[in-house]
PyMOL Python script that loads the backbone (N, CA, C, O; Angstrom):
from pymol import cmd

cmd.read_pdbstr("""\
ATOM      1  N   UNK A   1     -86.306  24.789  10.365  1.00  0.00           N
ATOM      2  CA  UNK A   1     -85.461  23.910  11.154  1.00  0.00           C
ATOM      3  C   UNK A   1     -85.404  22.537  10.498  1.00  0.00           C
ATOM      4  O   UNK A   1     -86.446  21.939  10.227  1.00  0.00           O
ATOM      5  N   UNK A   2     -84.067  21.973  10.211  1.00  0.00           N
ATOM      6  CA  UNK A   2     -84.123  20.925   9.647  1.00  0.00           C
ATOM      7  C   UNK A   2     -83.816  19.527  10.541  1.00  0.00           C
ATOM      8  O   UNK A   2     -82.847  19.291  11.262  1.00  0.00           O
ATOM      9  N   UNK A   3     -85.002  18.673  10.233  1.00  0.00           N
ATOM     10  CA  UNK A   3     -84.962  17.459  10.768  1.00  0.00           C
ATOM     11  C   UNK A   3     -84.124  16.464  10.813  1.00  0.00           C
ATOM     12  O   UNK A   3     -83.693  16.140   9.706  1.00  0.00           O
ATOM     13  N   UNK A   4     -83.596  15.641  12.029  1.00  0.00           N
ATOM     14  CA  UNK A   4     -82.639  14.834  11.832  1.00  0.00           C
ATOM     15  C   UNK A   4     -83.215  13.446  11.919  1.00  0.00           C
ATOM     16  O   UNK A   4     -83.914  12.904  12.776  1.00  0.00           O
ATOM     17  N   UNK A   5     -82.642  12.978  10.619  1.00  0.00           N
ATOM     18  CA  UNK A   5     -83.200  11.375  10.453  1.00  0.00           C
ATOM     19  C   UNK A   5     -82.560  10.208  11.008  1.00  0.00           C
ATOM     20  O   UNK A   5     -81.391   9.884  11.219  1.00  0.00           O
ATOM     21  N   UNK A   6     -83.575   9.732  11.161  1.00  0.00           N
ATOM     22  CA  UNK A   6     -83.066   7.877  12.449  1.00  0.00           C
ATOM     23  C   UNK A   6     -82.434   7.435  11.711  1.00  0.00           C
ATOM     24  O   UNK A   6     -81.283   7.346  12.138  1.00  0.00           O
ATOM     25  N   UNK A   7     -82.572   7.000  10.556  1.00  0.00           N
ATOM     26  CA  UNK A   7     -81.206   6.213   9.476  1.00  0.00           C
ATOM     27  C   UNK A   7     -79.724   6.526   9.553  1.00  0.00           C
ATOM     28  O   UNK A   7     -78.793   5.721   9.523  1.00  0.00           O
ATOM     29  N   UNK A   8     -79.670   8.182   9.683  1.00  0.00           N
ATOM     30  CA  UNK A   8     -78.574   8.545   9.610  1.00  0.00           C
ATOM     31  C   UNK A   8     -77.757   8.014  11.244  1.00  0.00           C
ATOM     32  O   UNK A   8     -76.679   7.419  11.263  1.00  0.00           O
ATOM     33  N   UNK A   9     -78.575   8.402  12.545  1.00  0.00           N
ATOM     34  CA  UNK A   9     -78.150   7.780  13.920  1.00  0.00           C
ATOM     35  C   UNK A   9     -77.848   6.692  13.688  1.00  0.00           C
ATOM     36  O   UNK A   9     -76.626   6.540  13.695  1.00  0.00           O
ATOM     37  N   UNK A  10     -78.690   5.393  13.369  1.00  0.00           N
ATOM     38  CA  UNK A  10     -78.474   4.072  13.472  1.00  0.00           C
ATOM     39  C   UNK A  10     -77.010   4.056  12.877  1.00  0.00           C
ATOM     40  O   UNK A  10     -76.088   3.636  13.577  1.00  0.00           O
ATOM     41  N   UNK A  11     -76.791   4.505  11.609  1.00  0.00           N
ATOM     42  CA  UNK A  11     -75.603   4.253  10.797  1.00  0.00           C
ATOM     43  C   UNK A  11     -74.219   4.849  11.818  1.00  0.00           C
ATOM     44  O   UNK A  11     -73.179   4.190  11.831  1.00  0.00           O
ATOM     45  N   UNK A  12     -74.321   5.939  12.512  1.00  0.00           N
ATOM     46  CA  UNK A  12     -73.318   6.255  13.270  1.00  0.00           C
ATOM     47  C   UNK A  12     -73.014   5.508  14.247  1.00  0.00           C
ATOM     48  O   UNK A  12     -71.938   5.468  14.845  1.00  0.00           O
ATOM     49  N   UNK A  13     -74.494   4.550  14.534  1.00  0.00           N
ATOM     50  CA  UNK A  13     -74.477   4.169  16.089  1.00  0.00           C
ATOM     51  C   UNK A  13     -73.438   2.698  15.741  1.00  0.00           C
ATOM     52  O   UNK A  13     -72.479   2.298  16.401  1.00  0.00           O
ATOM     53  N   UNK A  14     -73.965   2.176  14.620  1.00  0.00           N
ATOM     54  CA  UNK A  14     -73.199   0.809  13.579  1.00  0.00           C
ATOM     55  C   UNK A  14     -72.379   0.965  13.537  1.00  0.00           C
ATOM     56  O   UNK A  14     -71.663   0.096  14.033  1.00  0.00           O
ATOM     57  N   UNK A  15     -71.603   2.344  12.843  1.00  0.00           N
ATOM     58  CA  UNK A  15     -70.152   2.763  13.164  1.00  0.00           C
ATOM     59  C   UNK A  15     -69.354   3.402  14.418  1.00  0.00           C
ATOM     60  O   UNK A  15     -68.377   4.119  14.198  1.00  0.00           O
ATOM     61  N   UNK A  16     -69.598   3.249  15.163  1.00  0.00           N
ATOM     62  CA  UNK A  16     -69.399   3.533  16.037  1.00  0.00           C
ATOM     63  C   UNK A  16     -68.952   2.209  16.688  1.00  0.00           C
ATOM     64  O   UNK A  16     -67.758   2.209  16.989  1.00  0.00           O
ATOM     65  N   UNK A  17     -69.483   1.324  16.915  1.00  0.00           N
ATOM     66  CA  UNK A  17     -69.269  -0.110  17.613  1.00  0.00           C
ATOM     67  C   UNK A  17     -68.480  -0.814  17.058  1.00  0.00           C
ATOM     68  O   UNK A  17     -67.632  -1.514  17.611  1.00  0.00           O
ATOM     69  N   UNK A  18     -68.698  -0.690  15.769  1.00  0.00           N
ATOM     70  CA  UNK A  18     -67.822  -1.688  15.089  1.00  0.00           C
ATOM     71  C   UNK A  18     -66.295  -1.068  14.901  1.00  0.00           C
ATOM     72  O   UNK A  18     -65.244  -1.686  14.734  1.00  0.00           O
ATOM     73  N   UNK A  19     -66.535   0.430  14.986  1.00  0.00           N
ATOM     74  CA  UNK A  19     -65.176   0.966  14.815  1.00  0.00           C
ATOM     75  C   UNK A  19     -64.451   0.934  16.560  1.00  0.00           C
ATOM     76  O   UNK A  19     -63.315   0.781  17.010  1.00  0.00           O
ATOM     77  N   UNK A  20     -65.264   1.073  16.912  1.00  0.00           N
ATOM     78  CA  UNK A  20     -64.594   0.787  18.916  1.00  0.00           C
ATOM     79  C   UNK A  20     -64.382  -0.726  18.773  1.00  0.00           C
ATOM     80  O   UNK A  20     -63.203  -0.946  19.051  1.00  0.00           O
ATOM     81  N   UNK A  21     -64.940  -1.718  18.498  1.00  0.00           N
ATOM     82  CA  UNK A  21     -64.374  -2.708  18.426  1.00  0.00           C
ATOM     83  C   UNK A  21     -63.418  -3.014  17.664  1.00  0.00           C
ATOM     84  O   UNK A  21     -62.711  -3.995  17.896  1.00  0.00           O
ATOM     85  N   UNK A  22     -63.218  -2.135  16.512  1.00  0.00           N
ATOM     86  CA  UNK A  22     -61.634  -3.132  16.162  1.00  0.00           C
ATOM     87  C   UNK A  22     -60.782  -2.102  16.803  1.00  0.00           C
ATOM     88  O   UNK A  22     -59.587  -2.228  16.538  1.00  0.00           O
ATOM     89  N   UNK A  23     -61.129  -1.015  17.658  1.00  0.00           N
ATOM     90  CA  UNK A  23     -59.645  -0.444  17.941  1.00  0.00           C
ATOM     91  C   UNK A  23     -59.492  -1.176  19.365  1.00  0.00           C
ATOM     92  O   UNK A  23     -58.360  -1.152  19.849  1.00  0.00           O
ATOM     93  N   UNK A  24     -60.285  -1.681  19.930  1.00  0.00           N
ATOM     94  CA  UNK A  24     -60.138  -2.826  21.302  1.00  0.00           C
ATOM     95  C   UNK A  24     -59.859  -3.940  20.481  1.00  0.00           C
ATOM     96  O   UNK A  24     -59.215  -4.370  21.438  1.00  0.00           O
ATOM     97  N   UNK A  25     -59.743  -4.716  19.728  1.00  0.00           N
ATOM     98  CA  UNK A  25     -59.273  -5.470  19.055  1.00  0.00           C
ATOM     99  C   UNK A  25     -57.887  -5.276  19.258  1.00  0.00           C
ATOM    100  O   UNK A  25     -57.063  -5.908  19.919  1.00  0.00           O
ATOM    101  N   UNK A  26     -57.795  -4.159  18.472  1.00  0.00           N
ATOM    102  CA  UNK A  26     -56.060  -3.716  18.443  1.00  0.00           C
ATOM    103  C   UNK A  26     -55.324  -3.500  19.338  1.00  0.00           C
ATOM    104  O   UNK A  26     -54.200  -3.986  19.455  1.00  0.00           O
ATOM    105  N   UNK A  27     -55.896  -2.686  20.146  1.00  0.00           N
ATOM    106  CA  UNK A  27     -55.031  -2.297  21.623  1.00  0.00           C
ATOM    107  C   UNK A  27     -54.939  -3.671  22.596  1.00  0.00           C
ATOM    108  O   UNK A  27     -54.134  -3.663  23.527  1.00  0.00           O
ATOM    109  N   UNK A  28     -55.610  -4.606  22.405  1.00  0.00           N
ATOM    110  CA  UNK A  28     -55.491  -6.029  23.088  1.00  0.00           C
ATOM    111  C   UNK A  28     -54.154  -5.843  23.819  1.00  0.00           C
ATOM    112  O   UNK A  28     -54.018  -5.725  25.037  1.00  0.00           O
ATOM    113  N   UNK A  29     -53.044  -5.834  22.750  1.00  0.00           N
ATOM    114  CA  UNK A  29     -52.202  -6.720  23.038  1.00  0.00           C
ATOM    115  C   UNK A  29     -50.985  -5.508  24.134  1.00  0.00           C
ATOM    116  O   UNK A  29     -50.025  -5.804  24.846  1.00  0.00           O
ATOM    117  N   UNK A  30     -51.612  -4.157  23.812  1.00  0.00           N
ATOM    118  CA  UNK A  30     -50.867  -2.838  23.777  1.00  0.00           C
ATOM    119  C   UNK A  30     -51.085  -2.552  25.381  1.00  0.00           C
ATOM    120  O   UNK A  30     -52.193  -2.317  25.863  1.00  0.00           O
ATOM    121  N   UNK A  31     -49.871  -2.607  26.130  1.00  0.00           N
ATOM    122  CA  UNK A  31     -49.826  -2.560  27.796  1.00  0.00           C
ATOM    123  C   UNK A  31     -50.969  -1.235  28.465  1.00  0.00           C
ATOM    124  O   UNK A  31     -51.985  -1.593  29.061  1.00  0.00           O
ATOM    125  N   UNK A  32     -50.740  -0.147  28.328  1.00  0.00           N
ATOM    126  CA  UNK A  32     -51.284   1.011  28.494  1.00  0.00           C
ATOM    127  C   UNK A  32     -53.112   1.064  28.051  1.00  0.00           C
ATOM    128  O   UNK A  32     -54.106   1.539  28.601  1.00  0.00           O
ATOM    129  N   UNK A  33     -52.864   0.309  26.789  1.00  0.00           N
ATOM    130  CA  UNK A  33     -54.264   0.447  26.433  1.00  0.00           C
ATOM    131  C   UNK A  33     -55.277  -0.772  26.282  1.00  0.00           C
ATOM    132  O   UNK A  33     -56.396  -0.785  25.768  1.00  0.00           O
ATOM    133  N   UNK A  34     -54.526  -1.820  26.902  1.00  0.00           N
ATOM    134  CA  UNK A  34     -55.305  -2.939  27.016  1.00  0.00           C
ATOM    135  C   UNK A  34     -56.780  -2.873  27.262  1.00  0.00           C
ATOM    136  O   UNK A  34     -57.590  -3.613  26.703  1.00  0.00           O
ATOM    137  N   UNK A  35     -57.170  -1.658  28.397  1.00  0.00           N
ATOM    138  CA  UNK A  35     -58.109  -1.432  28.861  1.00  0.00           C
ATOM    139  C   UNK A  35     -59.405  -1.634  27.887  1.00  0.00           C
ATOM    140  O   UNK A  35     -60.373  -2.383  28.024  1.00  0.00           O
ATOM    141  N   UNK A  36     -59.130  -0.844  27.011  1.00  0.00           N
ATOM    142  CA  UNK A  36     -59.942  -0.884  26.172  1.00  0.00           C
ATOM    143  C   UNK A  36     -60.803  -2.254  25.536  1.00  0.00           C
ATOM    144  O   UNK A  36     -61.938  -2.098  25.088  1.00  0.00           O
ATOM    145  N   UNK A  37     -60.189  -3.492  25.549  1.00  0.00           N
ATOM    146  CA  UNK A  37     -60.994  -4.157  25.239  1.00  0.00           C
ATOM    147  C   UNK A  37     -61.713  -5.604  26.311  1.00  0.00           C
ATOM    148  O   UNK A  37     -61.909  -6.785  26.026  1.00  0.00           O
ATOM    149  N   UNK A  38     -61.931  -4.873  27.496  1.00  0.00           N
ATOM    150  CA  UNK A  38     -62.314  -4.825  27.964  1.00  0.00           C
ATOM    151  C   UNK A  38     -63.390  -5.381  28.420  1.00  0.00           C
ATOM    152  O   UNK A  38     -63.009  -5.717  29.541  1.00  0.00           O
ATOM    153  N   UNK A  39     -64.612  -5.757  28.322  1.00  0.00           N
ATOM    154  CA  UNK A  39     -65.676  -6.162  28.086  1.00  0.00           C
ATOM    155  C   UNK A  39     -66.634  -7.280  28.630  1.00  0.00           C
ATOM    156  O   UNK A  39     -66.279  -7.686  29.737  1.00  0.00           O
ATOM    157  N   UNK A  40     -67.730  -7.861  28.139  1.00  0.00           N
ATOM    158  CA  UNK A  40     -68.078  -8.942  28.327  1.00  0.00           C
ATOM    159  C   UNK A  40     -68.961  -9.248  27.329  1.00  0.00           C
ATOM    160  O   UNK A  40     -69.508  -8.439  26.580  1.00  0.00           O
ATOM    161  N   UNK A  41     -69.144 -10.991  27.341  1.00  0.00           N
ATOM    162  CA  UNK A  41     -70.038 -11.092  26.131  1.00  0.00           C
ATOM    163  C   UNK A  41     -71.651 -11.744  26.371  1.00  0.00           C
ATOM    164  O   UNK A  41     -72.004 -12.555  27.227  1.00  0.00           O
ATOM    165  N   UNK A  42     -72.301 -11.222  25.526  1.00  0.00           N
ATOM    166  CA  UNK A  42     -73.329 -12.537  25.779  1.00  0.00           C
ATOM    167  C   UNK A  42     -73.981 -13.086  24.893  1.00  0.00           C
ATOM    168  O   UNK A  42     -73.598 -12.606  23.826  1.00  0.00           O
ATOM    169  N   UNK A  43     -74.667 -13.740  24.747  1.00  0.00           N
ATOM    170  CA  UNK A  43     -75.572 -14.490  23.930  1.00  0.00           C
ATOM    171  C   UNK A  43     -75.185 -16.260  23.837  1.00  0.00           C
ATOM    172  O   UNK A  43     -74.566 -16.859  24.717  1.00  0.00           O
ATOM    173  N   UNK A  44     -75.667 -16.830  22.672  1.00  0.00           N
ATOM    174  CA  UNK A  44     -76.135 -18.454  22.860  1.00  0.00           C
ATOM    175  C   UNK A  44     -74.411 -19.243  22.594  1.00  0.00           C
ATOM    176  O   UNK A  44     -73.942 -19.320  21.459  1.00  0.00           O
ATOM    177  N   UNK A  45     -73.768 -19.687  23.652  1.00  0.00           N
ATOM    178  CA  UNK A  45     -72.402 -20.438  23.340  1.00  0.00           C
ATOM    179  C   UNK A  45     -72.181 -21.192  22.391  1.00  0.00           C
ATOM    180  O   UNK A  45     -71.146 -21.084  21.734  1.00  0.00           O
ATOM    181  N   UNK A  46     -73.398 -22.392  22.048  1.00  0.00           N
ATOM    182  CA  UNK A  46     -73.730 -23.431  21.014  1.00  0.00           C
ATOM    183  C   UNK A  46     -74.803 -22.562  20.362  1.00  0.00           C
ATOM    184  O   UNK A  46     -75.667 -21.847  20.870  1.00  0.00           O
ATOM    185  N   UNK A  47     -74.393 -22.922  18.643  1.00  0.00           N
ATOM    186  CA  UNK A  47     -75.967 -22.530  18.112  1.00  0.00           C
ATOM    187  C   UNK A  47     -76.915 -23.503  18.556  1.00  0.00           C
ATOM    188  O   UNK A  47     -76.769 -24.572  19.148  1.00  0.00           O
ATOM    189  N   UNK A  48     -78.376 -22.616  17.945  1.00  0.00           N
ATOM    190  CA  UNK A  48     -79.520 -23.741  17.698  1.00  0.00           C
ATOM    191  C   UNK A  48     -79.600 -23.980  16.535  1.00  0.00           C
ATOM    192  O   UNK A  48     -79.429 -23.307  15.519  1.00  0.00           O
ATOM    193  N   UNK A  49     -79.985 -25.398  16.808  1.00  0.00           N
ATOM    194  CA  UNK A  49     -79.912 -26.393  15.023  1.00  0.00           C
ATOM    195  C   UNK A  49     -81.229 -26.838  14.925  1.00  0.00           C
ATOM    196  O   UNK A  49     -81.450 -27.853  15.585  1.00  0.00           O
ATOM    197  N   UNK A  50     -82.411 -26.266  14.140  1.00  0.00           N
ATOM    198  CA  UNK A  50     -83.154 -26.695  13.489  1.00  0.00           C
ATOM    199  C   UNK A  50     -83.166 -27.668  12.522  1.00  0.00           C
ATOM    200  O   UNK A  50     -83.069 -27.270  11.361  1.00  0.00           O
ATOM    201  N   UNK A  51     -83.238 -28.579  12.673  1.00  0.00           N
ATOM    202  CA  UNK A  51     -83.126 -29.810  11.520  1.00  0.00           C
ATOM    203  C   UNK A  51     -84.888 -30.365  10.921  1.00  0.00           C
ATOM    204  O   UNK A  51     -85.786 -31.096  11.338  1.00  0.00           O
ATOM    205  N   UNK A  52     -84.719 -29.797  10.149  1.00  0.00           N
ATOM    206  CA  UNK A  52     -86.217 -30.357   9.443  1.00  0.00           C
ATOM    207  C   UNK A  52     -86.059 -31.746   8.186  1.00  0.00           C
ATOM    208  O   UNK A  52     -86.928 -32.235   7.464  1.00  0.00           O
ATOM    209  N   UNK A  53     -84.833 -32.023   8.298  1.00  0.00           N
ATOM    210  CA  UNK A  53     -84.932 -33.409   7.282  1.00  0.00           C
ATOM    211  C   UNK A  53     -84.084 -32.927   6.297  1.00  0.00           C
ATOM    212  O   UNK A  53     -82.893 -33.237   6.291  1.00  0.00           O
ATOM    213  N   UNK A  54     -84.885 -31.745   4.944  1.00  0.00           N
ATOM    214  CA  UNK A  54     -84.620 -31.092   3.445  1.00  0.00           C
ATOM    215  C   UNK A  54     -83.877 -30.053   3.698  1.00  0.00           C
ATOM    216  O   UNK A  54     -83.111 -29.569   2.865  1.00  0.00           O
ATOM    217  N   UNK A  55     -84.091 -29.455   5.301  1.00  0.00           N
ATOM    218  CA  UNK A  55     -83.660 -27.860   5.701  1.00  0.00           C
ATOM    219  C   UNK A  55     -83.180 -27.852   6.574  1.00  0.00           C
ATOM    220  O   UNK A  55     -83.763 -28.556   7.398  1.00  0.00           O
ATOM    221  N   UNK A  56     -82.147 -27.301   7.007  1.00  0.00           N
ATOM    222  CA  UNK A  56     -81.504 -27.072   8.277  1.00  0.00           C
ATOM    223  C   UNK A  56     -81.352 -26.012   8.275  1.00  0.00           C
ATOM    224  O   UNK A  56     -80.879 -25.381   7.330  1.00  0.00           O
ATOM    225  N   UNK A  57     -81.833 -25.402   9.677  1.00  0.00           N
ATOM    226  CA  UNK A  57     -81.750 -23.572  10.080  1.00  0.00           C
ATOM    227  C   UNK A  57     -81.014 -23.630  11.070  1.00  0.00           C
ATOM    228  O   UNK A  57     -81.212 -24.649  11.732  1.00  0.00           O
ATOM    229  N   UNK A  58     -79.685 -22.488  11.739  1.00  0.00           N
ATOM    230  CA  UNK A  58     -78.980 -22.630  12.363  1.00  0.00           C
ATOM    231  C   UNK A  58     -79.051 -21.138  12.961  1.00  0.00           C
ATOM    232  O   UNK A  58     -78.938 -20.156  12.228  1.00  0.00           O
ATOM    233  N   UNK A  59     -79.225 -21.058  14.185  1.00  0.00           N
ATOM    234  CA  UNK A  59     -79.427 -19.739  14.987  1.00  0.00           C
ATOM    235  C   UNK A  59     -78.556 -19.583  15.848  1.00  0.00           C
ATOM    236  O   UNK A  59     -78.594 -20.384  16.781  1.00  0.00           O
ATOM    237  N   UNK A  60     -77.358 -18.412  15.863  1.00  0.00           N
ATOM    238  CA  UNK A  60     -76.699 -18.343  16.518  1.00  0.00           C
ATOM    239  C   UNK A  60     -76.915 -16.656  16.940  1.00  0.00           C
ATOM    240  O   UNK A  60     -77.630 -16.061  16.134  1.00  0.00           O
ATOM    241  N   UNK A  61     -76.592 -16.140  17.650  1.00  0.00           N
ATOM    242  CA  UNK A  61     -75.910 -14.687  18.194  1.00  0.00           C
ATOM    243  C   UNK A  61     -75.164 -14.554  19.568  1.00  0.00           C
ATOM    244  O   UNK A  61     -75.314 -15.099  20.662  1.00  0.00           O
ATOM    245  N   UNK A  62     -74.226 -13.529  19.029  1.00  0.00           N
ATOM    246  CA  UNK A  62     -73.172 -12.915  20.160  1.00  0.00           C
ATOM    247  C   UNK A  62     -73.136 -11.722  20.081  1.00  0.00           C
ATOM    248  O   UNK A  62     -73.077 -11.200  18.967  1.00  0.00           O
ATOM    249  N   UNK A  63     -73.165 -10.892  21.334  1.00  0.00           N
ATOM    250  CA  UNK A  63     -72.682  -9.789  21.066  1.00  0.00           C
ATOM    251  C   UNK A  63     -71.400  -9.756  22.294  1.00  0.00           C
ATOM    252  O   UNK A  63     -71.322 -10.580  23.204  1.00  0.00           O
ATOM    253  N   UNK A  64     -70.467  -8.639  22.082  1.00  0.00           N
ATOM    254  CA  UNK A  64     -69.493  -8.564  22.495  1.00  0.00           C
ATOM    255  C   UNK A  64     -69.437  -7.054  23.132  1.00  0.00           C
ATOM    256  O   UNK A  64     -68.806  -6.363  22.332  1.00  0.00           O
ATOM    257  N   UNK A  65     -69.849  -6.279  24.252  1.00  0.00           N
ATOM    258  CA  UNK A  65     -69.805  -5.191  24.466  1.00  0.00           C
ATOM    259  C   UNK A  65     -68.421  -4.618  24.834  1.00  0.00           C
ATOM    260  O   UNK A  65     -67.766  -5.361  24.103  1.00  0.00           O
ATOM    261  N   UNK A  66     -67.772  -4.072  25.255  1.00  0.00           N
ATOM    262  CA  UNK A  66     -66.133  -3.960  24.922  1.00  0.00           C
ATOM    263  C   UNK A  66     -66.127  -2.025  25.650  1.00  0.00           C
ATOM    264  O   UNK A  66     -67.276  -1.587  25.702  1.00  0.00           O
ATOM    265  N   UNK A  67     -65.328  -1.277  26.010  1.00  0.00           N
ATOM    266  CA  UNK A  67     -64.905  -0.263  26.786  1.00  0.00           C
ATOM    267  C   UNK A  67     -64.923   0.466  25.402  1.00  0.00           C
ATOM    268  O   UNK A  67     -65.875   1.197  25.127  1.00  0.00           O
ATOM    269  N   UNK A  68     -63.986   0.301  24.607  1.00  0.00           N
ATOM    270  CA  UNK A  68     -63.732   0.732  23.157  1.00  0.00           C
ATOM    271  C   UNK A  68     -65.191   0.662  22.584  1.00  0.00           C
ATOM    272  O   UNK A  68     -65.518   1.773  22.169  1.00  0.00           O
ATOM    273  N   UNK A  69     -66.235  -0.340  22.417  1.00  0.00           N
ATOM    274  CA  UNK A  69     -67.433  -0.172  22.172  1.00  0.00           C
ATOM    275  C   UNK A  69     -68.486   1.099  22.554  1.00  0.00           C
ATOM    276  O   UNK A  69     -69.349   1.664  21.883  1.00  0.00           O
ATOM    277  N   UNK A  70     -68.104   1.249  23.678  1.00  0.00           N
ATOM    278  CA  UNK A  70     -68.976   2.234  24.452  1.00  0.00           C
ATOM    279  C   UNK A  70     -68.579   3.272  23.659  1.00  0.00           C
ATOM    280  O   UNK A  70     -69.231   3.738  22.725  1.00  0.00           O
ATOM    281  N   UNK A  71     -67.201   3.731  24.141  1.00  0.00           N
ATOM    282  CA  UNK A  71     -66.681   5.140  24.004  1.00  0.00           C
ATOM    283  C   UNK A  71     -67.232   5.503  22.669  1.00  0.00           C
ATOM    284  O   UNK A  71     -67.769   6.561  22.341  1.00  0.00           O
ATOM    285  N   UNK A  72     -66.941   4.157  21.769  1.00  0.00           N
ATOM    286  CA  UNK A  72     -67.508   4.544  20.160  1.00  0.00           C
ATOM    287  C   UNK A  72     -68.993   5.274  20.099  1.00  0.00           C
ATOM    288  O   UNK A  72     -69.451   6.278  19.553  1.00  0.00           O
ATOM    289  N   UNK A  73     -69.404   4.414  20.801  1.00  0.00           N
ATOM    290  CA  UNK A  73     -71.441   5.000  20.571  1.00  0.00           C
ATOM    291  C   UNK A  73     -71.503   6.440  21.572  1.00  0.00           C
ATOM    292  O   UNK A  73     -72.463   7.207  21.492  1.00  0.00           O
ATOM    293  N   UNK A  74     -70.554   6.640  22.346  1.00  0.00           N
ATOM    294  CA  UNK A  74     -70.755   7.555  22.587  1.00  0.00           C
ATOM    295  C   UNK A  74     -70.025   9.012  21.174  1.00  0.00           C
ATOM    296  O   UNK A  74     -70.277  10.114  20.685  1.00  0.00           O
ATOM    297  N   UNK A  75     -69.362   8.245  21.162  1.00  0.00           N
ATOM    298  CA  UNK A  75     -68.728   9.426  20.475  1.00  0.00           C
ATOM    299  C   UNK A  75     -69.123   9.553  18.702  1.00  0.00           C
ATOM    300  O   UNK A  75     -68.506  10.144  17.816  1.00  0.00           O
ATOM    301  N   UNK A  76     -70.641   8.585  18.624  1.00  0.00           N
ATOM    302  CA  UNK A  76     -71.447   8.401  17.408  1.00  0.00           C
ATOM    303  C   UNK A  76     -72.312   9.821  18.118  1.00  0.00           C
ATOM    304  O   UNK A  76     -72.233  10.953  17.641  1.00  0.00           O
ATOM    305  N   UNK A  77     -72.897   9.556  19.000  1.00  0.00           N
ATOM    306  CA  UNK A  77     -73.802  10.430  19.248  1.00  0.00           C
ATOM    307  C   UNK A  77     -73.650  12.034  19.417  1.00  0.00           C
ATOM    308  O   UNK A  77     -74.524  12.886  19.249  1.00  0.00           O
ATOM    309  N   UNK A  78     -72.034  12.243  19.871  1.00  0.00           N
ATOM    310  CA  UNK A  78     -71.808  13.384  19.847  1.00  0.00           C
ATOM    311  C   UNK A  78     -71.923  13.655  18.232  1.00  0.00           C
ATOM    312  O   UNK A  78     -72.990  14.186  17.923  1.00  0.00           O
ATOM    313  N   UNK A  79     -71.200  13.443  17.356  1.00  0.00           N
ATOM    314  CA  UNK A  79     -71.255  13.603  16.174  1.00  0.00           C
ATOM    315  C   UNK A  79     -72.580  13.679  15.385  1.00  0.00           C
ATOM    316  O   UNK A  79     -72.576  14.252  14.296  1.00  0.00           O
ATOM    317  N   UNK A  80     -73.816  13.083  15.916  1.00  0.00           N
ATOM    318  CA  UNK A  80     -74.813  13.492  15.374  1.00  0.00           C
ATOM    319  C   UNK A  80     -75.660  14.153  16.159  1.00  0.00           C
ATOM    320  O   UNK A  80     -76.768  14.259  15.633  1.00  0.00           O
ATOM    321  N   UNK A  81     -75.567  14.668  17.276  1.00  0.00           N
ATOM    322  CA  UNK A  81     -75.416  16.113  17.919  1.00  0.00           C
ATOM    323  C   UNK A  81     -75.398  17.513  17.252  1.00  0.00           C
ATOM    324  O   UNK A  81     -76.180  18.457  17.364  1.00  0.00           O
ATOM    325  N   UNK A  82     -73.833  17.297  16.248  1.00  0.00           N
ATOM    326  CA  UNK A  82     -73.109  18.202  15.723  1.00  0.00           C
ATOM    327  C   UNK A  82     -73.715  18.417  14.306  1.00  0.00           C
ATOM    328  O   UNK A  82     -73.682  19.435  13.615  1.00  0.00           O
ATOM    329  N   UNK A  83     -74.188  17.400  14.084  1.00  0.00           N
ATOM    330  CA  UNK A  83     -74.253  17.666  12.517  1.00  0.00           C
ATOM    331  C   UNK A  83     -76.118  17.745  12.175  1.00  0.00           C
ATOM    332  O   UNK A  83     -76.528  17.943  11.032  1.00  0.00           O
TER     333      UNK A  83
END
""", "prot")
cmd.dss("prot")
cmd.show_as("cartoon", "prot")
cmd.util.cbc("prot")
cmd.orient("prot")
């Protein structure tokens, strides 16, 4: 029986989101399928600004969860289900 590796999931799960997000991207504007992008976001509005004088570190994240997002990770997982 051959084993299925976490690298390969993560990578579907990556594609999966990012590919549901640009098709909610796309359908934005599209009457019927607006739905799709859908969503809500969260994380920090303003970055954080570390200022050390020589260095400045700047910490930001967003994520954007989206209808089109979902369906994607779901439909990552069927696919590595299958394979």
């Amino acid at each position: 029986m051959r084993t299925k590796n976490f690298w390969v999931l993560l990578l579907l799960m990556l594609a999966g989101i990012v590919l549901g997000g640009f098709i909610g991207s796309i359908s934005e504007g599209v009457a019927g399928l607006s739905w799709l992008n859908f969503g809500q976001s969260f994380g920090l509005d303003t970055p954080l600004v570390l200022n050390f004088g020589i260095l400045v570190i700047t910490f930001g994240l967003s994520i954007k969860i989206t209808m089109a997002g979902i369906i994607g990770v779901v439909l990552a997982l069927l696919v590595y289900r299958w394979i």
